[in-house]
N, C-alpha and C positions, 0 to 999 in steps of 0.2 A: 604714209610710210613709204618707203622708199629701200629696194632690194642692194644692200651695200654688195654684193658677191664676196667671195672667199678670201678675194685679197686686197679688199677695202681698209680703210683703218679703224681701228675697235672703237667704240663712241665712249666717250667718258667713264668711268666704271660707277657703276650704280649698285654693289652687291658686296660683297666683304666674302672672300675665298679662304677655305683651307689649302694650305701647302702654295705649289706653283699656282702662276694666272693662267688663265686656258690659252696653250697653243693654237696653233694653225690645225684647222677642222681636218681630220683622218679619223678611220676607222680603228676601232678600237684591238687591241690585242688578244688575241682567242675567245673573241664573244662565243657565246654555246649557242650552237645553231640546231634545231629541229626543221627538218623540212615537210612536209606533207601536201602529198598530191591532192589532188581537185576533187574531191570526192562526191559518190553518186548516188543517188538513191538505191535504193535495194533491187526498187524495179525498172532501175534505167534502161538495162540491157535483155531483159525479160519481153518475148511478146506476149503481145494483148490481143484477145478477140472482142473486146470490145468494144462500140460504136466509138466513131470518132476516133481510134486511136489511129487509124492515117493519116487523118489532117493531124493530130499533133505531131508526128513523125518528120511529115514535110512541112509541118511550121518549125522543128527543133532543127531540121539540114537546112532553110532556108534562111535561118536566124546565124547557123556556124558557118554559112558559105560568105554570108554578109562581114562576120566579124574576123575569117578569115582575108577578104579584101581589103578591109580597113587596117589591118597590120601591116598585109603587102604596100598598102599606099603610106603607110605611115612610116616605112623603110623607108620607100622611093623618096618621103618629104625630108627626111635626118638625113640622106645621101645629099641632097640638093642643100640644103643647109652646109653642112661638110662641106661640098666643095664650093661655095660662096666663100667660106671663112679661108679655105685655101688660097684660093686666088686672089683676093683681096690682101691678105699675107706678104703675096711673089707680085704684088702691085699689078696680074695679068687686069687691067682693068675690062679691057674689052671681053672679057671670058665674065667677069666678075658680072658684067652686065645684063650677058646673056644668060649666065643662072640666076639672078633677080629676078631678068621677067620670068623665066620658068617658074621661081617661086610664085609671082603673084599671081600665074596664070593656075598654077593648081591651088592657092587659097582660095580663087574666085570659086573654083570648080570643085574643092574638098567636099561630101557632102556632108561631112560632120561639121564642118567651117559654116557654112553653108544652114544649114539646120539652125545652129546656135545663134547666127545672126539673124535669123528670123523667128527664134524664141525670143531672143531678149526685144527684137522690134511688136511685137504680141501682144507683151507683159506691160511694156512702155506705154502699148496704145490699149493697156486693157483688154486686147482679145482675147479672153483665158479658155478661150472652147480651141483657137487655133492655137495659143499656148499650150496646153494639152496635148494635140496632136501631134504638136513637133517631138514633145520632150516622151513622147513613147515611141515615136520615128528612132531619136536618137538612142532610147533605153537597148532597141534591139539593135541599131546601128553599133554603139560604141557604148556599153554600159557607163565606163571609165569615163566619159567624157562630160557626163552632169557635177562630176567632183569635179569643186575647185583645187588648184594648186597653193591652196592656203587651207587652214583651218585653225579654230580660236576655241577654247576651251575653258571652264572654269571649274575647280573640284576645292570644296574647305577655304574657298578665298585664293587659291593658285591657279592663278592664270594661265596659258599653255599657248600660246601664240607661233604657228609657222608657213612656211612659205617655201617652197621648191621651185628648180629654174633649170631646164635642161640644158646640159654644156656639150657643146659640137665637139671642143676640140679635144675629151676626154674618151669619145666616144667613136664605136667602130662599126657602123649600122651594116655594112658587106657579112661581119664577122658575127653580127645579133649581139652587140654589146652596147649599152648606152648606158649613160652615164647620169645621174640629178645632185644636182647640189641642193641642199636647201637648212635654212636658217631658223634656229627658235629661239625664241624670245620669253623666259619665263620671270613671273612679273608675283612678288607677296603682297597681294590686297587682303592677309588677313591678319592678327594682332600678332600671333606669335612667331619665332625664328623655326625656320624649317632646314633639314639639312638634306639632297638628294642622294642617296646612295643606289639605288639599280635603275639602271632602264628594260624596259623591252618592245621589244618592236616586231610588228608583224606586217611583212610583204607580200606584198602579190601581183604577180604579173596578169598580164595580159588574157593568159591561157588557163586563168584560176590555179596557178599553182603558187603555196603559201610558204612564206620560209619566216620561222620565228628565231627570234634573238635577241639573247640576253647578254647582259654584260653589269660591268661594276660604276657606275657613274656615268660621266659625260665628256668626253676629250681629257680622259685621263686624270679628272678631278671628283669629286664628293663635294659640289660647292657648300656652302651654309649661306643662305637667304634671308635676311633679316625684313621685318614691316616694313612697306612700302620702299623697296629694293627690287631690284631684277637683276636675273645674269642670263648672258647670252652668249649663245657659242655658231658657230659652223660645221655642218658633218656632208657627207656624202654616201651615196647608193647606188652601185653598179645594179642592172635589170637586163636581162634574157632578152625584152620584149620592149619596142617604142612606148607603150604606154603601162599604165600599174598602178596601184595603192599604195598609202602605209599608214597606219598606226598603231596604237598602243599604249604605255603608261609609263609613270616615272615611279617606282616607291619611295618615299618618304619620312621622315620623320618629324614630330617638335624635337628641340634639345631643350627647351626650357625649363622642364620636369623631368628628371630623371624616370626613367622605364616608360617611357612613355613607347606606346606602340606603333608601328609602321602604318602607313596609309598608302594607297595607290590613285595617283591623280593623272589625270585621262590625255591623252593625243588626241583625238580627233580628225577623222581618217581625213585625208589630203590625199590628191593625184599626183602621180609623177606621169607628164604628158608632153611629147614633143610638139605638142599644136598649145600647149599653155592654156590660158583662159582669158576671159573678159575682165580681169582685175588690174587693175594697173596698178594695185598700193598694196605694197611689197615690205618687209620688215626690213630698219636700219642695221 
């Protein structure tokens, strides 16, 4: 599969729509938003006289100092990005040049970059005791960073197919704005006609803070999905934070029987991550 982006051409239509064909991917109109902070245990902020509760203490500042780093350098890598796509733009080639290697000198040196390409060389050669290592290295390094920027799902036969891509030129990393596009692909492998009518979706950045939201379809439709059909659309996610999560559900219905009742079929959490992932095969 292969990542068309936002302003690709739509592949053949493979799905039978009510009303208009889906637009160009934008947010929807007054989704209802819940936001809810990070929340903590009861006895987060309570002391303990109990043994060991210092080492946990400076293991929880030494795990927030680490994941505080990783945001500052995950800035500093979307700034460098940024102005790559700039100067490349104004044809400055010789500037263009000398922020390339700057990229590749801190991909060599990223320790999340770094990490992952010595999990996945691990796993390749079977070492799963040093594969282990890495991927709890990385758990406290960059939680977010074990999610891929895809995820596939399957509920009653509805497939759930997506893929996120972060975009430089949307985004304002000085300002803490960044930007992910990303693509889903929903696919009816099961006998009967299903129609989508709600979405919801649930974010989270960086810092554990969660924002859910609802709305009424998908790019301003309620498609209908017929056996062995798919529809697909484009949307986008503005984020506080270089890196973050999403998922969530579609609800549902058959139409083929009248009253038939609603169902909720699943997203499957995907990253939104300025360093991406090791997947190279991206939805059409």
């Amino acid at each position: 599969m292969r990542w068309a982006g936002l302003s690709s051409p739509a592949p053949a239509p493979t799905a039978v729509w009510m009303g208009r064909r889906p637009r160009t991917a934008r947010w929807q109109q007054a989704p209802r938003r819940v936001v809810l902070s990070a929340a903590s245990s009861p006895d987060a902020n309570s002391s303990s006289n109990s043994p060991g509760s210092g080492d946990e203490e400076r293991e929880n500042a030494a795990r927030m100092e680490k994941a505080a780093s990783f945001l500052m350098r995950s800035q500093k890598y979307a700034m460098l990005k940024q102005q790559l796509a700039v100067a490349a733009q104004f044809e400055d080639y010789k500037e263009a040049a000398r922020i390339r290697d700057s990229l590749k000198s801190f991909e060599e040196e990223e320790p999340v970059l770094r990490l992952r390409r010595l999990l996945k060389k691990a796993v390749e050669e079977e070492r799963f005791e040093d594969a282990a290592k890495y991927r709890d290295e990385l758990k406290i390094l960059a939680p977010h960073s074990l999610l891929k920027c895809s995820s596939d799902a399957t509920t009653l036969g509805i497939r759930v197919q997506v893929r996120s891509v972060y975009i430089e030129s949307r985004s304002q990393p000085l300002k803490g704005q960044f930007f992910f596009a990303y693509r889903i692909r929903i696919t009816n492998n099961s006998q009967r006609p299903v129609q989508l009518l709600r979405r919801h979706w649930i974010v989270t950045d960086a810092n554990g803070r969660t924002e859910n939201i609802w709305g009424v379809g998908v790019v301003g439709e309620q498609p209908v999905i017929f056996p062995s059909t798919g529809f697909e659309y484009s949307s986008a996610c503005p984020l506080n934070t270089p890196n973050g999560r999403m998922e969530g559900d579609f609800e549902m219905k058959h139409i083929d029987k009248a009253g038939s009742s609603t169902f909720n079929v699943a997203i499957a959490p995907f990253s939104l991550s300025i360093l991406g992932d090791d997947n190279d095969d991206v939805l059409l």
